[in-house]
Structure formats: C-alpha cells, structure tokens
N, C-alpha and C positions, 0 to 999 in steps of 0.2 A: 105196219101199224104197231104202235107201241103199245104195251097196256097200261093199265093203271097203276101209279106207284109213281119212284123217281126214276127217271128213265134218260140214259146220256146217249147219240150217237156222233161218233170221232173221229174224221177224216185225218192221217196224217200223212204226208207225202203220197197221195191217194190219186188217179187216174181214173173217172168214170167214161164212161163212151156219150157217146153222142145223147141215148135215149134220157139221158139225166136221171135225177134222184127226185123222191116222190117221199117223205116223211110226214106221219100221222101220228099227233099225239095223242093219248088218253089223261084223263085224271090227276091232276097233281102236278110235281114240278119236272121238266122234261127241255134239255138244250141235243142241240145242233151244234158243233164243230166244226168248222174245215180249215185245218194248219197246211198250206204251204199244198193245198187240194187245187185239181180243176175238175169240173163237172161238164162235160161235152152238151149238154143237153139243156135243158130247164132246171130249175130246183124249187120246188114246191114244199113248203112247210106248213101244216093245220095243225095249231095245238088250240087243247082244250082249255077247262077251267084249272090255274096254277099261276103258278110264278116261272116263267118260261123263258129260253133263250136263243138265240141264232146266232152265232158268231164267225163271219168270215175272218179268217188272217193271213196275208197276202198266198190271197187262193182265187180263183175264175171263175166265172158261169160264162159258159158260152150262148146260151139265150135268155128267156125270163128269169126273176127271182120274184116267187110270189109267197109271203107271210100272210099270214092268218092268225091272230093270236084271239086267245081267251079271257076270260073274264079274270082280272085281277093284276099282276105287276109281267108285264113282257116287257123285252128289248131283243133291237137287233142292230148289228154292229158290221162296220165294214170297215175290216185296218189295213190300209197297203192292199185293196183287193179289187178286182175290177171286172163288173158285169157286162157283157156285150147288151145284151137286150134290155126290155124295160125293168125298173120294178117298182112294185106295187105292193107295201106294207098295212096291212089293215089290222088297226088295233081296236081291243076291244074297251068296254070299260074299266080303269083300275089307274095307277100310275105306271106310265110305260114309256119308252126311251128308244131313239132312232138315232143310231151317231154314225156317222159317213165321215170318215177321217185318212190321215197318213197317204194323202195322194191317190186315194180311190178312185175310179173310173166308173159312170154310169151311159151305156151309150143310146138307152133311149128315155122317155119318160119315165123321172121316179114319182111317184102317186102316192104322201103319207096322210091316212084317213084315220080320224080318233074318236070315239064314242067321251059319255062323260068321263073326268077322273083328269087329275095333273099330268099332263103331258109334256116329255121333252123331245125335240128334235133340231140332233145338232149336226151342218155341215159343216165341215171345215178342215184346215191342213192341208191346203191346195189342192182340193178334191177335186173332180172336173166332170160335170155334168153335162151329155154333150147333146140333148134336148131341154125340154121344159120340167121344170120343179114345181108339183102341185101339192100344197099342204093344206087339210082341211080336218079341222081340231074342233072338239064340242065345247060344254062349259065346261068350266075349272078353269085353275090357274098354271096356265100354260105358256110355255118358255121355246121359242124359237131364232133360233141362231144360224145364222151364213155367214160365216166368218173367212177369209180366204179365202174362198173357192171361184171357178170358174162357171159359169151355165151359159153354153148356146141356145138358149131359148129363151122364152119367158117365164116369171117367177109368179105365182099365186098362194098367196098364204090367206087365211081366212081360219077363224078362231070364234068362238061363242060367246057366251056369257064368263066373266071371271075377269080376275087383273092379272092381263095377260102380259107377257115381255117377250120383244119383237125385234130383236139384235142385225142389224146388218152394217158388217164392216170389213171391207176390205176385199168386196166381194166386187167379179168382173158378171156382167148380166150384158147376152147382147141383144135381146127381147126387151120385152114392157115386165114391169115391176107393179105386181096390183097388191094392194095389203086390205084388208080389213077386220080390224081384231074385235068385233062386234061391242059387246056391251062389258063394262067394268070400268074401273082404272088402272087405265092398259100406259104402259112405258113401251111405244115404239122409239128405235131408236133407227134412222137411215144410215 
C-alpha cells in the first residue's frame, strides 16, 4: 500500500511468480509500471483520489488485470503487452483514458466501466481481443475507437448523456456489434 503523496511503482525486466502483484494507492498522484515485466499471477491496482497511471510495455499478466481508479484524471495503457485472463478497468469520475495498442493481446473479457467526466477508450494497432469487449461510459463527452483490431466475441459499447464519438474502422468482430450512445449529438461512425 502506498501512502499519501506522489507515489511511482517500476517494474523493469522483472519476473513475479505466480501469486501476482497486489498495488494500493493513497492520495495524490500514484503510476504503475511494467517495462518488458511478466506477472505469473493477477495484477490488481486500487488508486485513490489523483491523477493516476497504469502502464503496461511489452510485459504479461498471466491471469486478471483488475483497475480501479479514483476520482479525477486516470489512464491505463497497454503497448505491445498481453494479458492471459480478463480485464476489467473501472474508472471513476474525471477525464480518464483506456488505450489497448501496438498488438496487444486480451485473452478473456475486457470490461471498460466510466462514471461521469470525458472519457477516452482507444483499441487499436492490431490488438486482438480473444473474447467480448464491454464498454459502459456515463455522461459527458466521450470518445470511443476500435480501430484495427481483432475481437472474437461480441462488442458492447453504450455511452450516457453527452456528444459522444463512436469510431469503428478497420475492426474484424466475430460476434454481434450492439452500440448505443444514449442521449446528445453523438457522431457514430461504423
């Protein structure tokens, strides 16, 4: 558990065993690392209120990745990295950002869930999601993209109130595709 203050933890060329990694933020602004890292296990991150980060770079989970962010600006990133098991991104209120990139691997359900505040969540760069992609965003003005990428399952995106923008290009889906960006002047684009 971290405490209060700015708080960094930095995986580099790092080996965990199976039991995985377990990080608890406090107060303030507080990132996650993992360069060129694999985690045997789960990897669990809880931050608090801050401006907060997670950043995989071609580095592994071998079961879950479960976020939890706090009130105000979080992101979590995945470049060149690939998770065996689900994951499950829960942001809180604020503007916060999901980017799945550089041929990433997700091998079960990812699940990105947004309170109010501008939200971004970007797939793409031939990512490949090898169950369902569920995206469920509140109001504001929120920006979702599946650009490139692969999903063997189905796709669910659903958005609040706001004028929301709904990008889908270039993406292979071998499921059903359900959108609905609720209320606003929302720009989907298929």
């Amino acid at each position: 558990m971290l405490g209060d203050g700015s708080n960094a933890v930095t995986l580099t060329s790092a080996s965990l065993s199976e039991k995985g990694l377990t990080v608890v933020g406090g107060m303030n602004t507080d990132s996650v690392s993992l360069n060129n890292s694999a985690v045997g296990g789960a990897l669990k991150v809880a931050f608090k209120d801050g401006s907060n980060a997670a950043t995989l770079t071609e580095s592994s989970v071998g079961k879950a990745f479960a976020f939890a962010g706090g009130v105000n600006t979080d992101s979590v990133t995945l470049d060149d990295s690939t998770l065996s098991g689900a994951a499950k991104f829960a942001l809180q209120a604020g503007s916060n950002s999901v980017d799945v990139e550089a041929g990433s691997f997700v091998g079960k359900t990812l699940t990105v869930t947004g309170k109010e505040g501008n939200d971004f969540v970007r797939l793409e760069e031939n990512s490949t999601f090898d169950a369902d992609v569920k995206i469920t965003l509140a109001d504001g003005m929120n920006t979702v993209t599946l650009d490139t990428v692969t999903v063997n399952g189905d796709v669910k995106i659903k958005t609040g109130d706001g004028d929301d923008t709904i990008t889908l290009a270039g993406e292979m889906v071998q499921g059903t595709t359900t959108i609905d960006s609720g209320g606003g002047m929302d720009n989907v684009t298929p």
